[in-house]
N, C-alpha and C positions, 0 to 999 in steps of 0.2 A: 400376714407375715409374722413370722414367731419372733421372742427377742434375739434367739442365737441366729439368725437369719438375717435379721437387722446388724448386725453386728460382724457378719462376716463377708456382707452386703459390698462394704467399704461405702454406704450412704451416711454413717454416722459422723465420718470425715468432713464430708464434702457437706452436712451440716453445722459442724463446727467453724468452718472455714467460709460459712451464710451464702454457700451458692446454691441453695434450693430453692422454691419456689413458695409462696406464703402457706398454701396448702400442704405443702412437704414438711416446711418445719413445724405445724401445726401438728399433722400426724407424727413425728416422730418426738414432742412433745407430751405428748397424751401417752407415747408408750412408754418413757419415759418413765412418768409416775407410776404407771401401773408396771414398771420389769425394774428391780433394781439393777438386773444385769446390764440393762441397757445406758440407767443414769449413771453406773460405776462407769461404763466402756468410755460414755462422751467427758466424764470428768478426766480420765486417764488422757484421752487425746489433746484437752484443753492444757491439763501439766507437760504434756509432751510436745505441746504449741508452743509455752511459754518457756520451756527451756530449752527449746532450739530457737527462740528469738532472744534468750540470753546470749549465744556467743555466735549467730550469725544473724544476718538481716531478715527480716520477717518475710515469708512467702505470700504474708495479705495482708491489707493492707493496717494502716496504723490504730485507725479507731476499730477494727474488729480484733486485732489487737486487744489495744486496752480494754475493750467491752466482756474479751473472754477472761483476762485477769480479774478484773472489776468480780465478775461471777464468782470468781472462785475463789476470793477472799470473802464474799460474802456466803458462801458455803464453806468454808472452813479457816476463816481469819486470814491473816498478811500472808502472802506467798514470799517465800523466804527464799533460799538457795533448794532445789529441787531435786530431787534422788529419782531416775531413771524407771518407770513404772515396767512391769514383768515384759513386758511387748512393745519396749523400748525402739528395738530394732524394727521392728513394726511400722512404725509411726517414722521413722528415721530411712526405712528402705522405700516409704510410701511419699513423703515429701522429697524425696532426691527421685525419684518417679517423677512427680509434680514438674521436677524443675527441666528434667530431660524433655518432659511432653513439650513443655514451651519451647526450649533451644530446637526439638525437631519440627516445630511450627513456625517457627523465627526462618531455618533455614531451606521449609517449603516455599514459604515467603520469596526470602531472598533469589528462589532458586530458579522461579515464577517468573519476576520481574528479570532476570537475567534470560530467559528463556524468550519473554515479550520482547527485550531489546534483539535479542540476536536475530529474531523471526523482520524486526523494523529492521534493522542493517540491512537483512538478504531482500527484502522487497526493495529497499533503495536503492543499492547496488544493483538489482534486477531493472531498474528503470533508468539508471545513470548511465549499463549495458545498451539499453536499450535504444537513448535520448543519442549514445554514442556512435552506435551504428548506423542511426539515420543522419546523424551530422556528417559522416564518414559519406554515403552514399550522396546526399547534398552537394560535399565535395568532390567526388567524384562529375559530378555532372557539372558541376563549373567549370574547375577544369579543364572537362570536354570543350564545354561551351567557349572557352576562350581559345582554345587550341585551334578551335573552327576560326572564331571573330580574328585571331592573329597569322593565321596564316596565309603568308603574303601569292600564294598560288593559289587563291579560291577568287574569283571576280564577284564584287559585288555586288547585286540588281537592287535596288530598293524600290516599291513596290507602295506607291501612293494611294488613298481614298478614293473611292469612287463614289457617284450618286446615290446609289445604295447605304455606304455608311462613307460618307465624306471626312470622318475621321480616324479610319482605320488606317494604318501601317502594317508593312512587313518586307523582311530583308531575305534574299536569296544568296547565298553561298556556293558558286559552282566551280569547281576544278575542272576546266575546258580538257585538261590533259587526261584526268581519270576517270571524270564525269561524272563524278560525287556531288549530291546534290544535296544542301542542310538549306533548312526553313526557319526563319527567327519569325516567329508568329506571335511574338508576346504583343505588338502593337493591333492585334482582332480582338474584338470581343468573345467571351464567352457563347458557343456556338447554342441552340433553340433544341432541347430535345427534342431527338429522334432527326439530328441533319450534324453533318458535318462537315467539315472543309476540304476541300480539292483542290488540288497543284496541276497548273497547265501550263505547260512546257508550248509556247508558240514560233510559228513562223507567221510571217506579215507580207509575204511574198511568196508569188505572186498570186496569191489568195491565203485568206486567214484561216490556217491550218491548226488545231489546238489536239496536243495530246499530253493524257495522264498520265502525269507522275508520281500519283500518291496520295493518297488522303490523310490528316493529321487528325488520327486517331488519339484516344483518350487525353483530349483536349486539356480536362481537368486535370490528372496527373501526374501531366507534365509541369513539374512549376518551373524549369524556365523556357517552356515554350519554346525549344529549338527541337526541330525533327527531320530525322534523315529520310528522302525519300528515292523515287527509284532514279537509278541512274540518267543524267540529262545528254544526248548524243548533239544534241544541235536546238539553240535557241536562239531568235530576235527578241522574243519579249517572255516573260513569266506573269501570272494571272493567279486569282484564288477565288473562288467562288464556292457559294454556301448549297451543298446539295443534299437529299435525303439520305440517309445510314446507307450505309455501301456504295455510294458513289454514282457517278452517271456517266452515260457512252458520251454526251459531249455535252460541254457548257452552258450555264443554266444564266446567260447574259445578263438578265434580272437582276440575279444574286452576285454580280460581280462585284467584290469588297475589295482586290486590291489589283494595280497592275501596273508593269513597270518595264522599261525598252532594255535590255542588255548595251 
């Protein structure tokens, strides 16, 4: 690179100002000596260092500062009050450059983090949305659930343990008038992949007559285990028995988990 190249480079700056690398100032060192044009360039920038840290705050830091003064009293006695070198404006349009790069770095910054929160608000918001809708439908199904357990024209069959699971529970809900039939099945256990539970609507007279109501399908979720099943036209007793996926033409007595007399 030639001196005038060096020089219009704007690297002679950004050596004065020690942001180059040990290799960099090394070479532009050495040219230095051998280009006056280039030793005049870097002293003019170091005068025009030191008297724009005369009446404003220095663009770097303290001791390169000093270190650049220091130099140039030692190449041409005390630095006094300083007279504005040809390409004044140069070095003065080139540091207010400097100072712009960093406020438009400051406020990429700033602009970033303002950008990362807003992106964190809409994902929280998106989940508070979210957390809200299923509390909403939760409530909805209580509710239900109570409008069934409260209403005083449903008759209640509760529906005791059998030998099979001697600690199961479950409550029948039937309106004799409309024949609406609700199953509180929260007192069964979690049904055995690949079987599910069955509602058997009975007569006990004069022989035991068992017909399907319904099977309580997606067991799991339902979380509170109340399900409507088909309409009951006439019962002595209600029953629930564990049968394979899709249900069975009649009762799997084995698997009988609950049962109970109207």
């Amino acid at each position: 690179m030639e001196a005038q190249e060096y020089i219009d480079s704007g690297i002679l700056e950004l050596y004065v100002y020690g942001l180059l690398t040990e290799t960099e100032n090394l070479e532009i060192a050495e040219m230095a000596k051998k280009s006056p044009e280039v030793e005049q360039e870097i002293i003019s920038i170091e005068k025009a260092i030191v008297a724009l840290s005369s009446s404003f705050s220095p663009f770097h830091s303290v001791a390169n500062f000093e270190k650049i003064k220091a130099r140039l009293e030692l190449k041409h006695g005390k630095v006094v009050e300083m007279k504005p070198a040809s390409n004044w404006t140069q070095y003065v349009g080139w540091a207010a450059a400097a100072l712009l790069l960093l406020g438009f770095g400051y406020q990429t910054l700033e602009l970033t983090k303002t950008k990362e929160a807003i992106t964190t608000v809409g994902t929280e918001k998106s989940k508070i949305e979210k957390e809200y809708a299923f509390l909403g439908e939760q409530n909805k199904e209580i509710t239900k659930s109570l409008t069934i357990v409260r209403d005083i024209k449903n008759t209640g069959v509760t529906l005791g343990g059998q030998a099979v699971s001697p600690t199961s529970f479950a409550k029948v809900y039937w309106n004799k008038d409309t024949k609406t039939t609700y199953i509180d099945a929260a007192g069964l256990p979690e049904p055995p992949k690949g079987m599910v539970y069955q509602v058997w609507a009975l007569k006990l007279s004069p022989v035991l007559t068992p017909t399907s109501i319904g099977l309580l399908s997606d067991f799991e979720g339902n979380s509170q285990k109340i399900f409507a099943v088909d309409r009951t036209n006439e019962a002595e007793a209600f029953g629930i028995t564990l049968e394979p996926a899709g249900g069975s033409l009649t009762p799997t007595m084995t698997q009988l988990y609950t049962l109970g007399k109207v």
